[in-house]
C-alpha positions as CSV (number, residue, x, y, z in Angstrom):
1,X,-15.1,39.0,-7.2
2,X,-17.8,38.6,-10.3
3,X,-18.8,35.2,-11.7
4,X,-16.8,34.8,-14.9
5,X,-16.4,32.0,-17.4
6,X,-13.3,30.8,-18.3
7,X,-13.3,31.8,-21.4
8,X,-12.6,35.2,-20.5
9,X,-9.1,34.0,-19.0
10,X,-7.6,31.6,-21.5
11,X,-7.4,31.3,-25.6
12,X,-6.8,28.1,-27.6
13,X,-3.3,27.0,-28.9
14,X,-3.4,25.2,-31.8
15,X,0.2,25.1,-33.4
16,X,0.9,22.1,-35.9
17,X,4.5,20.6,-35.6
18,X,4.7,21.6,-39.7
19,X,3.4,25.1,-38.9
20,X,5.8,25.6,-36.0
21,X,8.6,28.0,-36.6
22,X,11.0,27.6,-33.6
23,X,14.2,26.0,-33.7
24,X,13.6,23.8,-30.1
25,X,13.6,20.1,-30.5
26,X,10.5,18.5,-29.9
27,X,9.7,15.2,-28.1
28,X,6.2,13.5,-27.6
29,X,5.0,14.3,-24.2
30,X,1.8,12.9,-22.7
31,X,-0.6,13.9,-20.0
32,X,-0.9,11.8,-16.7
33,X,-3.5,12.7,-13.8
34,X,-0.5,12.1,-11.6
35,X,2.7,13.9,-13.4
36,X,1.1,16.1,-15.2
37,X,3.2,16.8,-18.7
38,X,5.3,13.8,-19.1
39,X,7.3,11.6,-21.6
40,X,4.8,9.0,-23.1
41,X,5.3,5.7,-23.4
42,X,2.2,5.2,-25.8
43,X,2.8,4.4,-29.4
44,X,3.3,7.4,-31.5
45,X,2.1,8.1,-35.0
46,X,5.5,8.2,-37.8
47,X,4.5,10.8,-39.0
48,X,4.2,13.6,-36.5
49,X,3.6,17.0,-38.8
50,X,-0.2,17.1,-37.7
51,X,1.0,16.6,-33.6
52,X,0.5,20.2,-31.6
53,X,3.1,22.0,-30.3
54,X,3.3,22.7,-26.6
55,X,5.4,25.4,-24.9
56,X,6.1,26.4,-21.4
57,X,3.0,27.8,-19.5
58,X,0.7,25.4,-22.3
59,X,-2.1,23.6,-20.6
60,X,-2.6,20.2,-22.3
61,X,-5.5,17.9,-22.1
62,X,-7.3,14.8,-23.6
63,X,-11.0,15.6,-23.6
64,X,-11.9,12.1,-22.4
65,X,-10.1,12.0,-19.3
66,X,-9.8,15.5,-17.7
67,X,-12.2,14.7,-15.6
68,X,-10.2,12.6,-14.0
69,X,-7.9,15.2,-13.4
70,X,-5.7,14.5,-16.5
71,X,-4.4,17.7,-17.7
72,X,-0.8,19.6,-17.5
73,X,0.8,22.6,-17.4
74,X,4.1,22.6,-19.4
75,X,7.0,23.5,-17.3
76,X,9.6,26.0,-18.1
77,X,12.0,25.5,-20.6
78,X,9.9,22.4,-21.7
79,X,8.8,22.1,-25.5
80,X,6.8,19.1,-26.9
81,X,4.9,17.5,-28.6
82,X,1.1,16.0,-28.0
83,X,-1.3,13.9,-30.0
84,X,-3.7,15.8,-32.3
85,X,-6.0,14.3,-30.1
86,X,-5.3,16.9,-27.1
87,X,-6.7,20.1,-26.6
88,X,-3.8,22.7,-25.7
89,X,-4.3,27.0,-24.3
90,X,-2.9,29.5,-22.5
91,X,-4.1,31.9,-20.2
92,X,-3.8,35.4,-21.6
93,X,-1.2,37.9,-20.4
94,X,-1.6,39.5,-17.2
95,X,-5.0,38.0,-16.4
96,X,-4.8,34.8,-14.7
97,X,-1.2,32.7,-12.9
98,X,-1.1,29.4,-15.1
99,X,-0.3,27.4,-12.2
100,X,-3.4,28.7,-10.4
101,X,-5.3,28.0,-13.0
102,X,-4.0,24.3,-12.8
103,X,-4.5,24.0,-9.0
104,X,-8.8,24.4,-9.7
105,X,-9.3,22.8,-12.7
106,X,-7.5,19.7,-10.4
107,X,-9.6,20.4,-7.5
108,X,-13.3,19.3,-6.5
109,X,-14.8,22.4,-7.6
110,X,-12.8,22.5,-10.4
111,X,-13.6,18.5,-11.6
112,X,-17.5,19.3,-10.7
113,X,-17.6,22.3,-12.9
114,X,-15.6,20.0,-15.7
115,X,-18.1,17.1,-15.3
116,X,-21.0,19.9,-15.4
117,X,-19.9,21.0,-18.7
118,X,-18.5,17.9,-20.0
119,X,-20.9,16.0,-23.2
120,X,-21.4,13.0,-24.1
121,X,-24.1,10.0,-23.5
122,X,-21.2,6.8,-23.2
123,X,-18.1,8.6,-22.5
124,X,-18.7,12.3,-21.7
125,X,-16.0,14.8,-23.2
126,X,-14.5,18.0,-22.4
127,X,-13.8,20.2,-25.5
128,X,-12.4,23.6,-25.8
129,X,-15.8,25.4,-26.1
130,X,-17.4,23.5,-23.1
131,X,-13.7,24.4,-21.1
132,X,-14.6,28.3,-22.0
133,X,-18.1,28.0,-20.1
134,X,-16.9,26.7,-16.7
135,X,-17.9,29.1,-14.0
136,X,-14.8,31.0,-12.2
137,X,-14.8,33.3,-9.7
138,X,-11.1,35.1,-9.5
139,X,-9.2,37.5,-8.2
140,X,-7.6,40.5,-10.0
141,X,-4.3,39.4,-11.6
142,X,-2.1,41.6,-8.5
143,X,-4.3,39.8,-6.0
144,X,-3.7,36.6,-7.7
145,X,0.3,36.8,-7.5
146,X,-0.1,37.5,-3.7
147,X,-1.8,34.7,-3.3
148,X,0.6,32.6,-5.7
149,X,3.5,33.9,-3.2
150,X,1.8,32.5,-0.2
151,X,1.2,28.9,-2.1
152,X,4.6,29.0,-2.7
153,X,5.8,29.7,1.0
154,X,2.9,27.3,1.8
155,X,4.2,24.5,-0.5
156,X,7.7,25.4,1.0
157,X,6.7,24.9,4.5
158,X,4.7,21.9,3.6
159,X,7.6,20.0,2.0
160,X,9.8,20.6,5.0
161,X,6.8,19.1,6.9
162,X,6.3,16.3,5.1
163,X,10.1,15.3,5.1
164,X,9.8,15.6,9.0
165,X,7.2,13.6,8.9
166,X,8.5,11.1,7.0
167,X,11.5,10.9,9.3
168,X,9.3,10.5,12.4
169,X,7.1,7.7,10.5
170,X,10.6,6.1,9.6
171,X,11.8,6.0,13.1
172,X,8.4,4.7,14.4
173,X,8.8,1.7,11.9
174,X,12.3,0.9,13.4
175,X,10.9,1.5,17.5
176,X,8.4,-1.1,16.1
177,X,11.1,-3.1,15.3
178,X,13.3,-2.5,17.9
179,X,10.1,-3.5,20.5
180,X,10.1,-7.1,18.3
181,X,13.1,-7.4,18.7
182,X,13.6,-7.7,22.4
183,X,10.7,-9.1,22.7
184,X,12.0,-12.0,20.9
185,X,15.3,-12.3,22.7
186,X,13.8,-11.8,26.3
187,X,15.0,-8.2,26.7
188,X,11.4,-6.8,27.4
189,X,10.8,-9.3,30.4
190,X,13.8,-9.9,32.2
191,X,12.1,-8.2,35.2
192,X,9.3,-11.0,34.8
193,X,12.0,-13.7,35.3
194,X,13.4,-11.8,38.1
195,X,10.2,-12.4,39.6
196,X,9.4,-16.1,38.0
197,X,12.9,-18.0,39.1
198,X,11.0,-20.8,39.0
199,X,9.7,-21.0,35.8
200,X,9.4,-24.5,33.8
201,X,12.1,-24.1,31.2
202,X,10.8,-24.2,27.6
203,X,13.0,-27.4,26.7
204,X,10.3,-29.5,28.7
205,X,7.3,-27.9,27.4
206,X,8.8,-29.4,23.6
207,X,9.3,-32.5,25.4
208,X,5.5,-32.7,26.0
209,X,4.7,-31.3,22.4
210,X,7.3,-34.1,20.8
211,X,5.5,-36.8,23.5
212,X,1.9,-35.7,22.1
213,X,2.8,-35.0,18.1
214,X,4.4,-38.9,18.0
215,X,1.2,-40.1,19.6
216,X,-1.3,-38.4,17.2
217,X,0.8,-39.5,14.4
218,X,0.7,-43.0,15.5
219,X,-3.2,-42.4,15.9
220,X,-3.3,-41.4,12.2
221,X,-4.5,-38.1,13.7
222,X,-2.0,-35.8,11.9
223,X,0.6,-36.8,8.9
224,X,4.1,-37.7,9.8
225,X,6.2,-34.9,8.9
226,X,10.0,-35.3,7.4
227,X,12.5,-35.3,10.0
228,X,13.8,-32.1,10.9
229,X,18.0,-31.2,11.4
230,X,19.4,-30.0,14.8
231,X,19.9,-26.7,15.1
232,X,23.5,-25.8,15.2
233,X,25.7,-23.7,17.3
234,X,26.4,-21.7,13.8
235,X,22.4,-20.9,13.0
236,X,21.7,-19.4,16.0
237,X,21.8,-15.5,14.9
238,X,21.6,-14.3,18.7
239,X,22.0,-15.1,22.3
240,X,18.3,-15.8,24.2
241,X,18.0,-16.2,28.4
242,X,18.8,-19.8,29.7
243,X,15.1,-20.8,30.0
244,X,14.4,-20.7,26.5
245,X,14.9,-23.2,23.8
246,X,15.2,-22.9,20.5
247,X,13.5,-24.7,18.2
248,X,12.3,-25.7,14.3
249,X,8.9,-24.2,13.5
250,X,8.0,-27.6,12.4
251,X,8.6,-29.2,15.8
252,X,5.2,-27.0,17.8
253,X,2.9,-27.3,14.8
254,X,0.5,-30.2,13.8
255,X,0.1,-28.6,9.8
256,X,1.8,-26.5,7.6
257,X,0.3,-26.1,3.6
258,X,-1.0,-24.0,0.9
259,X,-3.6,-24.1,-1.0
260,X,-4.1,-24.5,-4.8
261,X,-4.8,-22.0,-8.2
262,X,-8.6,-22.7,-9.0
263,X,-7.2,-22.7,-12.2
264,X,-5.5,-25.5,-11.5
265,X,-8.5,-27.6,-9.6
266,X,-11.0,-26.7,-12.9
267,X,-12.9,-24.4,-10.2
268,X,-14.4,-21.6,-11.5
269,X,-14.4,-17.8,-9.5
270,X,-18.1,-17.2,-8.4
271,X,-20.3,-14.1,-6.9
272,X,-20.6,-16.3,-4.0
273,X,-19.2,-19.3,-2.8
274,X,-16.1,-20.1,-0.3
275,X,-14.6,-17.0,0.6
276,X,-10.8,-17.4,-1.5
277,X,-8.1,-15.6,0.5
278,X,-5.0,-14.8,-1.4
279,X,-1.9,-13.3,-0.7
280,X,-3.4,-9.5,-0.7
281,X,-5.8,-10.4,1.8
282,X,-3.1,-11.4,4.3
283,X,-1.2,-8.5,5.9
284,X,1.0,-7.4,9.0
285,X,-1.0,-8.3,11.3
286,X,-4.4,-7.7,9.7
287,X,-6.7,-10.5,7.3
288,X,-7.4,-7.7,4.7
289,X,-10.7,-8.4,3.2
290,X,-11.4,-5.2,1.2
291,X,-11.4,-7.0,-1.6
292,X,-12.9,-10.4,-1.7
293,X,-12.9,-13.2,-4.2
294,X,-15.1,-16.6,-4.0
295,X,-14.8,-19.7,-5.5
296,X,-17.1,-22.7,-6.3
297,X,-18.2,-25.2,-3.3
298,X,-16.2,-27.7,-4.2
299,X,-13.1,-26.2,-4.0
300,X,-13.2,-27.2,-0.2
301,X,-14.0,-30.7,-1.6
302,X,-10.8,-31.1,-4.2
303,X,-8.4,-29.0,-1.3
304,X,-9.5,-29.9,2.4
305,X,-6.5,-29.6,3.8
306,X,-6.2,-25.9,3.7
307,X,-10.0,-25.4,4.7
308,X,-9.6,-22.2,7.2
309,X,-10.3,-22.9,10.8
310,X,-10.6,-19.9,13.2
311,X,-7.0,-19.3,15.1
312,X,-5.4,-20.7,11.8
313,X,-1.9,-18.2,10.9
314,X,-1.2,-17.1,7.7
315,X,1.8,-16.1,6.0
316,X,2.7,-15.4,2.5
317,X,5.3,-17.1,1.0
318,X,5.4,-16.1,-2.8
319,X,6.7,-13.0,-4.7
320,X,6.4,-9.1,-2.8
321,X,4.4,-10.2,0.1
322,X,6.4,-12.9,1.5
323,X,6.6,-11.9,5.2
324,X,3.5,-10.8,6.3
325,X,1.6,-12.6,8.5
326,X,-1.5,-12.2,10.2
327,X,-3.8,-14.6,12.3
328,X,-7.2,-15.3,10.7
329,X,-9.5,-14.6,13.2
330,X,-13.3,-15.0,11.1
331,X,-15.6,-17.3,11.4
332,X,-16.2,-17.5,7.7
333,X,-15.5,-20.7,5.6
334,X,-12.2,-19.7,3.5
335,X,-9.9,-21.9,1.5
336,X,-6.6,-20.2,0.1
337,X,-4.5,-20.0,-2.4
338,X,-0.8,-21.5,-3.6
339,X,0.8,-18.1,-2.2
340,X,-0.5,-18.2,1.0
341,X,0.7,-20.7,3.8
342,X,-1.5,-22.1,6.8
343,X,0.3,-22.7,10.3
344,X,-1.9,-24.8,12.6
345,X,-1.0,-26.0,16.1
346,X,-3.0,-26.5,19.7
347,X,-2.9,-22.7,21.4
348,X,-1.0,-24.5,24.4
349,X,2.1,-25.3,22.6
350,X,2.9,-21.3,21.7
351,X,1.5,-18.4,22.3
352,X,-0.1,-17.5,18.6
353,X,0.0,-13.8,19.1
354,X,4.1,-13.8,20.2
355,X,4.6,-16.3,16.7
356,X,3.1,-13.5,14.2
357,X,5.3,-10.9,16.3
358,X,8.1,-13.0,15.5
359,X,7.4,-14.0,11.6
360,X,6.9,-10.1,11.5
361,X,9.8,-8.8,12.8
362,X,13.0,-7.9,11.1
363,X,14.0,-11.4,12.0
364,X,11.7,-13.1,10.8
365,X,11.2,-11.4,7.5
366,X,15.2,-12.3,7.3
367,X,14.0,-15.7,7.9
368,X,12.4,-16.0,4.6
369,X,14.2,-14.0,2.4
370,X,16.8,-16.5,3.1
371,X,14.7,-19.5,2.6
372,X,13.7,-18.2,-0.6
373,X,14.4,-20.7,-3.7
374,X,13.5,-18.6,-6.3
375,X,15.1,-15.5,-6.8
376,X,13.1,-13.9,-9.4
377,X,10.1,-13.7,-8.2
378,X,10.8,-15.1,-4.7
379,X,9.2,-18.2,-2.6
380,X,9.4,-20.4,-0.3
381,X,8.6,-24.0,-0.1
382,X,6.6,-25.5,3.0
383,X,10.1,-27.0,3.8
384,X,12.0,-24.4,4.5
385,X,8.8,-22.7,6.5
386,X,8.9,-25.8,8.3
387,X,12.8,-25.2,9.2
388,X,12.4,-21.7,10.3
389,X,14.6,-21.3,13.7
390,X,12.4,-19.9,16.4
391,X,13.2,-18.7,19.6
392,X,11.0,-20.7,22.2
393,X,10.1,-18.9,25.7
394,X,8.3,-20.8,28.6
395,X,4.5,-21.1,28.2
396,X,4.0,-18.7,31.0
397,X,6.5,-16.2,29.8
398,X,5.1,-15.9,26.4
399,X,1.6,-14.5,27.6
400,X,3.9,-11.6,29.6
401,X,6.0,-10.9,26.0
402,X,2.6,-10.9,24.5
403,X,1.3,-8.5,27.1
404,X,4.9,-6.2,27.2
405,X,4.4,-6.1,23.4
406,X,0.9,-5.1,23.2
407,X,1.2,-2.5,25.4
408,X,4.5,-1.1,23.6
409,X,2.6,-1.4,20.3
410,X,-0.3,0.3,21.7
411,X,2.3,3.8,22.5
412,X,3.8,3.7,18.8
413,X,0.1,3.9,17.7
414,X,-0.8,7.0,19.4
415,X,2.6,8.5,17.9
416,X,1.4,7.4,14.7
417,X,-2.3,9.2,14.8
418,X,-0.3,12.3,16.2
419,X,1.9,12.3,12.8
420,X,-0.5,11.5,10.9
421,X,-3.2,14.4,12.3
422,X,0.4,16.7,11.7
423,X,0.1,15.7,8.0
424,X,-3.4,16.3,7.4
425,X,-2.9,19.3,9.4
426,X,-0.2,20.5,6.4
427,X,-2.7,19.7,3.8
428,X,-5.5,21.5,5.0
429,X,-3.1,24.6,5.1
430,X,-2.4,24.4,1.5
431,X,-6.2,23.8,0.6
432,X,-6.8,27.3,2.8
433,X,-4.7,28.7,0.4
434,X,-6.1,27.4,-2.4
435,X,-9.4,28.3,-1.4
436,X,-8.7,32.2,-0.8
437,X,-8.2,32.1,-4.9
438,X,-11.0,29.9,-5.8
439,X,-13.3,31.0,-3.2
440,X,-16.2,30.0,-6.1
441,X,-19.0,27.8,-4.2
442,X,-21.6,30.0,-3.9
443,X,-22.3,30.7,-7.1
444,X,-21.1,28.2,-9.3
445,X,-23.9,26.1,-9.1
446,X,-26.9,28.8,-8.8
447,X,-28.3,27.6,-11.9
């Protein structure tokens, strides 16, 4: 294969709606980096006689964001319209496969050679010229439509693939669940009481945590919390062994709040200051902190209350993330936000691991979509966190569920790596592909 540009392959398209003269009707299409050629909701111009025409096997672009990848290939039986603004070709006949053609100018050699040619000083550009000098090196056109015929058994295989994997990553989600599950209701350790007979039942270990919370409240130690109702013969969703209790989350923990909106407080976002966690920031699990955002010093000073302390659980209780929950395990100083709840208590009244489990499982996910008060957006008042319903093992049994769990947990994640090594393994079969048409590196760049 020579070097080439791609000029030699394509020629401009430049059809006016008022100079068309088929008989299709037309609607105003856009480009998207992720569709391709789709309808646009943007605001289009009333009069339209000066928008270009596109027709199947038209590529369309905007010059300002190809680079990003933005360009389409019209689709069979597909005729549009696109803003004056585009730039719209075609290959010519018999010398280079469209969709080819769209497959490298999407790639990373492809993109490279775009931004190579691309002009501009504040926002670089990509116009029909500088699109004619990109570097190619193809194959002859019979070549080309071998190679077109293995993408499309590759592509084929690869959807087939992907659906299995998809399956397999669905049924590793519910195992997860299913391991939660019985960890919660006893089922993973009833060998462990086999062995334990003797076990202090749970219902004394709340005895101890009632005994202690009265006295710090009488101390002034921790705020007196609104009495909580009985649990009732009719909430209790399953049957749990006769050691365990259950009980009202509010019952083993000494503080459950939110924070505030800075907005709110007159407390300004800075480039430093106390690290702000916010509902994306908690996850299944995992403190997220990708992304962080700080607020001003005195923050902590107007909200004390929800001043982070390591060991501290989190859970979001407003809008799409309500559910997860993670512990927060830094050591930085963090305040939070109104979406995010705190859930304090001494690491010998429950095992804090074995509480996350259980505000993450498909029961406890159940237990706040139910205590939700607003259905729009969704959330849930510290009350009703306070009134979750959670089974209660004894303190010795919860480190084994903890254990049983982990263990479990750790299996599904070796699954996981191996689906997920499948999937990159189907990708890297398609870029093979790809790369026995574009096989271009080499020279490319020589200059």
């Amino acid at each position: 294969m020579r070097t080439q540009k791609l000029g030699e392959f394509i020629e401009k398209w430049h059809v006016k709606k008022d100079e068309w003269e088929g008989s299709k009707k037309l609607e105003v299409l856009g480009v998207s980096n992720v569709d391709g050629i789709t309808m646009t909701s943007h605001k289009k111009s009333k009069d339209l006689s000066k928008y270009l025409v596109i027709e199947p096997n038209c590529f369309a672009y905007n010059p300002y964001r190809i680079n990003v990848g933005s360009i389409g290939l019209t689709p069979k039986k597909i005729y549009g319209l696109v803003s004056p603004a585009y730039t719209v070709f075609k290959v010519k006949e018999n010398k280079l496969i469209p969709e080819l053609l769209l497959d490298f100018l999407k790639s990373f050699d492809g993109l490279q050679q775009i931004n190579k040619y691309a002009r501009g000083t504040v926002r670089k550009a990509l116009r029909y010229d500088d699109l004619c000098e990109i570097k190619v090196n193809f194959p002859n056109y019979e070549e080309q439509k071998i190679i077109y015929n293995k993408k499309l058994l590759t592509e084929k295989k690869q959807k087939e693939l992907s659906k299995e994997i998809q399956t397999q990553k669905q049924l590793i989600s519910q195992l997860k669940q299913a391991v939660l599950q019985d960890a919660i209701q006893g089922k993973l350790t009833q060998e462990w009481r086999a062995q334990n007979p003797n076990t202090e039942p749970a219902s004394e270990l709340l005895k101890r945590i009632k005994a202690e919370k009265d006295q710090l409240i009488k101390d002034k130690k921790i705020r007196k919390e609104k009495a909580l109702p009985p649990i009732t013969k009719e909430e209790i969703p399953f049957d749990i062994p006769k050691s365990w209790s259950w009980c009202r989350l509010g019952e083993i923990t000494h503080t459950i709040t939110k924070g505030s909106s800075p907005k709110w407080q007159g407390v300004q976002y800075v480039e430093e200051g106390v690290l702000f966690i916010t509902s994306e920031n908690v996850g299944t699990n995992e403190i997220l902190l990708k992304k962080k955002k700080f607020v001003q010093e005195k923050f902590n000073e107007i909200e004390p209350r929800s001043i982070l302390k390591k060991g501290d659980i989190l859970t979001n209780i407003v809008g799409a993330s309500i559910g997860r929950t993670a512990i927060w395990d830094k050591d930085e100083i963090a305040n939070i936000n109104q979406a995010v709840c705190l859930v304090r208590f001494p690491e010998e009244y429950f095992n804090k691991e074995l509480l996350v489990n259980t505000l993450n499982s498909d029961f406890g996910i159940k237990l706040m979509m139910d205590g939700q008060f607003d259905t729009g957006r969704g959330n849930l008042s510290l009350g009703a966190v306070s009134k979750f319903k959670i089974p209660f093992p004894p303190k010795e049994e919860q480190k084994a569920i903890v254990e049983k769990v982990e263990t479990l947990m750790l299996k599904c994640n070796v699954l996981e790596q191996e689906i997920t090594q499948s999937e990159q393994h189907a990708n890297m079969l398609m870029q093979a592909v790809l790369k026995e048409a574009f096989d271009c590196k080499k020279e490319l760049y020589a200059e």
